[in-house]
N, C-alpha and C positions, 0 to 999 in steps of 0.2 A: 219361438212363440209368435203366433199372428197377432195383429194387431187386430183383433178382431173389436165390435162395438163392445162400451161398457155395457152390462148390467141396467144400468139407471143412471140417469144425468139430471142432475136439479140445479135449478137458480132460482136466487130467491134475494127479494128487492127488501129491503128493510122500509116497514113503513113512518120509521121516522127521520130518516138520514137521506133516503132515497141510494146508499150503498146497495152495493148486489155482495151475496156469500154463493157459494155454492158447492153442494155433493157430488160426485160422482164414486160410484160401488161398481169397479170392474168384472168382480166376479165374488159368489160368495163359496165356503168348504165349510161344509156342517154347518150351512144358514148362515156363518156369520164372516165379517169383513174385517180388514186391519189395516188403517192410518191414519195420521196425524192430521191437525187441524192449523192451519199458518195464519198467519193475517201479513201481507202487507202492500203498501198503496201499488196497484197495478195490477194487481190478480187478475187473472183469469178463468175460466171454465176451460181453455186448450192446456194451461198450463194444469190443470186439480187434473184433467185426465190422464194426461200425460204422468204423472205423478200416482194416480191410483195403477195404473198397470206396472210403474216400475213395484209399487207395493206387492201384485200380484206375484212378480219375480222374486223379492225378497223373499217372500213367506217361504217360497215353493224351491230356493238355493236352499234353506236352512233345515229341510224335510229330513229326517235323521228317523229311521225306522226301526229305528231302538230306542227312541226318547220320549218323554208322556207327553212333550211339545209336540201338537200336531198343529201344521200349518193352519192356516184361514185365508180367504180370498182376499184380497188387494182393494182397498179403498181411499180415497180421500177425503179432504176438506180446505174450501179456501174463502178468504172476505178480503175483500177490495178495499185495506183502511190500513193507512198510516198506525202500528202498535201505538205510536207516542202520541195519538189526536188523544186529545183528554176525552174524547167520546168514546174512544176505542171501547172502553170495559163496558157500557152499556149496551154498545154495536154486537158483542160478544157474544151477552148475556142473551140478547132477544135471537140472536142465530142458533144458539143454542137449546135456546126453549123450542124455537119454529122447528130446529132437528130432533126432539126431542123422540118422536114415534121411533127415528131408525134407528138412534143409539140406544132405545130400548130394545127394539128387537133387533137388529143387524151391523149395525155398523159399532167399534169400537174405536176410540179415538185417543188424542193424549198432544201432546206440545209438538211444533213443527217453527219454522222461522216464524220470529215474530213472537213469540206466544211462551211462555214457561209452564212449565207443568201446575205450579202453585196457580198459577192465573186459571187455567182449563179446570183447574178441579174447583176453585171459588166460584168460578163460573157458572159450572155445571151445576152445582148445591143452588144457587140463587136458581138457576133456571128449571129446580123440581127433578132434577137427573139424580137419582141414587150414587151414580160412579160413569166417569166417559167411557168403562169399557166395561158397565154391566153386562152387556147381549153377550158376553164371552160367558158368564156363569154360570149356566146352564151345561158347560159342556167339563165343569169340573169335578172330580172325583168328591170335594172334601169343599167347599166353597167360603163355607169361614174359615179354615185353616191357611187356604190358598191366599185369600186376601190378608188376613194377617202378614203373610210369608211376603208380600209386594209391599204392604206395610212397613215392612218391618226392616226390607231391603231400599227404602226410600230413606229410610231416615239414618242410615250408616253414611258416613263420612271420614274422606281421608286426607288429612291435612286441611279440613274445615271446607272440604266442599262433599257436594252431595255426589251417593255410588251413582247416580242416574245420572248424574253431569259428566262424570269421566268413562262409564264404560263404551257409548259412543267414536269418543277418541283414542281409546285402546284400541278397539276393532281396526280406527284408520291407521292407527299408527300401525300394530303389527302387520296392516295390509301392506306399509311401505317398508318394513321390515324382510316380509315374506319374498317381493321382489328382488330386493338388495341380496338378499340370499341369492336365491334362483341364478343372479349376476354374476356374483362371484363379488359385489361390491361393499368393499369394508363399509362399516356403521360411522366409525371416526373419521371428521373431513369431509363426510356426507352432507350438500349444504340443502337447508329446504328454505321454501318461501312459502308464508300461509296466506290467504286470502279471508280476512275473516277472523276474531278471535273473542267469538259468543263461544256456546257451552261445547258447541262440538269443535272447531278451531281451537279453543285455547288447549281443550284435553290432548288437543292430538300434538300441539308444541311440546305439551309438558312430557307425552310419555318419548315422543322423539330427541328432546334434549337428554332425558334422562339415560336413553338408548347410546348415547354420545353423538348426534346427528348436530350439526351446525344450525339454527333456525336463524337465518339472514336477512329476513325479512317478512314482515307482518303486518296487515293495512286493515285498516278500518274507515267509520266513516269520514276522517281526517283527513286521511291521505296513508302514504307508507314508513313506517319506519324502518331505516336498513342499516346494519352495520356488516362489512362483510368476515368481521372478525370474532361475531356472535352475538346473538341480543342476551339481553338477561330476560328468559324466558318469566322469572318467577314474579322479578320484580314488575314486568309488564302486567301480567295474570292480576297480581294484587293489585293493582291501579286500575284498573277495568272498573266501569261502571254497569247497572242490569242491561247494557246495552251492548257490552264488549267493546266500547271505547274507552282507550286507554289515554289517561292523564299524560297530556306531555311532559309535566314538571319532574318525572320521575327517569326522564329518558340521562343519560350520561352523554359525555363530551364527544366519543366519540360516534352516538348512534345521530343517523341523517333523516330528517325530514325530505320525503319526495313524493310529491303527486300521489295518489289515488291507486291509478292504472301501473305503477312501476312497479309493484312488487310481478307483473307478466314478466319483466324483462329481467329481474333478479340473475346474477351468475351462481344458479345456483341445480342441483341435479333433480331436484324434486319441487314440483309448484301440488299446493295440496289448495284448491280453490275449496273453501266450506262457509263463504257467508249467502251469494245470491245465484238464480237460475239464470243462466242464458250469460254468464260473466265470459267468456269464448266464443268468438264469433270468429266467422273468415278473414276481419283487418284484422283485430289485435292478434288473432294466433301466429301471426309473421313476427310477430315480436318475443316470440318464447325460444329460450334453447335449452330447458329443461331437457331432461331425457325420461322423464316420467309424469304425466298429471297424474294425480290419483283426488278421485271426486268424494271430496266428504261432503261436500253440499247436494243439492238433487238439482241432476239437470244442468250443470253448471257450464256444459261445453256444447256445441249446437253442433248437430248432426254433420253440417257441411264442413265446420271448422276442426270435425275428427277425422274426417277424411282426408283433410288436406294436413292435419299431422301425422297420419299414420304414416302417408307419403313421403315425411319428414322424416321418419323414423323414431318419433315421438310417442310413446306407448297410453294410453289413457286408463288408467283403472276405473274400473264405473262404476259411476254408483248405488245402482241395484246391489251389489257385491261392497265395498268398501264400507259404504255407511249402516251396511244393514245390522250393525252388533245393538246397536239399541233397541231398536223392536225385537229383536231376538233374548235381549237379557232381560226385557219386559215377560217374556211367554214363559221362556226357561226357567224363570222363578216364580212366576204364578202355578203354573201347571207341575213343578217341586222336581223339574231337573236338577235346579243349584238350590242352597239356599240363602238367606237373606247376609253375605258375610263378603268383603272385600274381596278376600284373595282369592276365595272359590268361582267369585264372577270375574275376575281378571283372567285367570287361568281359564274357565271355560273361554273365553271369548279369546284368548290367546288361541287356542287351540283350533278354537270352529272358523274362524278368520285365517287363518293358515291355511288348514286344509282346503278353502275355500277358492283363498287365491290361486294356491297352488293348481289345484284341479282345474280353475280358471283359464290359469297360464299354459297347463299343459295340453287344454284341447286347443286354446287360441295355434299353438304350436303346430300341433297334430294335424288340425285343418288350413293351419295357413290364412287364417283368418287375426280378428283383433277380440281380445278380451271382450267386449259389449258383444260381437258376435257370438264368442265362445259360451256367454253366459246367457244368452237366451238360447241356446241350442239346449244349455243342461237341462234352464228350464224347461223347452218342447219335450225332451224326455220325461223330463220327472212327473208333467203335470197326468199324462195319462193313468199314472199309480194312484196318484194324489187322489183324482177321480173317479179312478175306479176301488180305491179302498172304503173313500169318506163321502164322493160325492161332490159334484161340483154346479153351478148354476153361473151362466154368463150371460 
């Protein structure tokens, strides 16, 4: 896939904050676009594009020519603000109204770092928006039924958290599953380090302990917690605040307080970064001896710093690929793939994430290349279908 220009690039200066947000619509399929909205203090407009073309990828891995999910082009959104400024939900609200023309017609949107889905949809309603991913409705067979069906698959819960919180972390976990396979490498004994343990880091600990995978260490805004003998995944998860920081008071005797950056250096086989972008760079990746990243977060390893692990022998999962189960079990159930019921969306996303990796892994192989490479090549294949079935605009 070329890096070719977006679509449309917008920035837009809030006129009461003086914050900047900004759009950018890499490409659209049947008019309309698909990504999430983040907020937090730094953003950028390199980063929201950067981030709408991996969208464009996602959409275009998950093109299934048998299933009523038909892709849509890659978009973003981002606002330059601290989630926790007590101004933040105002900041929101007025980005949301100023975006209000293209999430009616083209862009459809939904939670990204920084943001919950409950927050984007209050948002949206105060700022006159029907729904953040109206511009899709038009392309459904049945649109009350289909919105029910998203409905109705938001509000199922398992073990008191919500299906849209975990099926994210299913996708990363069986990504690191589907490797471990490929290896030959048992599940038990398997240690992981999580960077990160909001909605998509916590899910991916919980379905990997559950798998029998070691989780050795896990950091948030604190610092790291490590034991190398096993965290108690659950009792962490329950301690979390809406911010994925976890209460120390609940930690046991033997788990260790360390720094920040320590869970890099974890002895551990699997580092799964899923809280911020750019957490990899050329110093700290001398300090990994993982034998697998795999990216639940977006963007989490910098270009130069995957080169110089691949040299390593250090494999990278990306994550165009790894995280994309979430915006996938959004379409798959709107558009009446699955429907709104636990173990129907576990199992598909078990399955589409497998196949996924694996096809992954087996062209990375084939050409002697690295997984990121191998999955923009699927994409350069795929997308000429794409566009020549539905139509494409870039």
């Amino acid at each position: 896939m070329t890096a070719a220009a977006p679509l449309m690039t917008l920035t837009w200066t809030d006129h009461v904050s003086g914050r900047q947000g900004f759009l950018v619509v890499d490409r659209l399929v049947r008019g309309v676009s698909s990504g999430g909205l983040r907020m937090r203090p730094g953003c950028t407009l390199e980063e929201v594009a950067g981030l709408a073309r991996g969208m464009t990828m996602k959409e275009a891995l998950h093109y299934n020519p048998e299933g009523r999910y038909i892709p849509l082009g890659g978009a973003k959104g981002g606002i330059d603000c601290d989630p926790q400024d007590p101004a933040a939900y105002g900041l929101l609200v007025r980005y949301l109204r100023a975006m209000r023309p293209y999430i009616e017609a083209f862009w459809t949107t939904g939670e990204d770092l920084g943001l919950t889905q409950d927050l984007v949809d209050r948002a949206a309603a105060e700022a006159g928006l029907v729904s953040s991913i109206q511009a899709v409705y038009p392309l459904l067979d049945d649109e009350a039924a289909a919105r029910k069906r998203l409905a109705d698959a938001f509000a199922v819960e398992v073990d008191g958290i919500g299906l849209d919180e975990l099926v994210g972390g299913c996708g990363v976990a069986e990504s690191v599953l589907a490797a471990l396979d490929r290896a030959g490498t048992p599940y038990a004994g398997t240690r992981v380090a999580v960077q990160g343990l909001g909605t998509m880091g916590g899910a991916t600990a919980r379905f990997l302990a559950c798998a029998g995978l070691r989780i050795v260490a896990v950091a948030d805004v604190k610092g790291t917690i490590a034991n190398p003998d096993g965290l108690d995944v659950e009792a962490l998860l329950a301690a979390r605040d809406a911010y994925g920081t976890v209460d120390r008071a609940v930690l046991r005797p033997a788990d260790r307080e360390l720094p920040g950056d320590a869970w890099l250096s974890a002895d551990a086989e699997v580092l799964v970064p899923a809280a911020v972008s750019y957490a990899i760079d050329t110093a700290n990746q001398r300090e990994i001896t993982a034998r697998w990243i795999v990216e639940a977060a977006n963007m989490p390893v910098l270009a130069d710093a995957e080169e110089l692990l691949a040299a390593r022998g250090i494999t990278v999962l990306p994550d165009v690929v790894v995280n994309s189960g979430t915006n996938a079990w959004w379409w798959w159930t709107l558009f009446g793939d699955i429907g709104a019921d636990a173990d129907e969306a576990f199992a598909h996303t078990r399955r589409s994430m497998r196949a996924l990796i694996d096809r992954t892994l087996a062209r990375a192989e084939a050409d002697g290349t690295t997984p990121r490479a191998a999955a923009h090549a699927i994409v350069t294949d795929r997308l000429p279908v794409i566009a020549e079935r539905f139509g494409w605009y870039r």
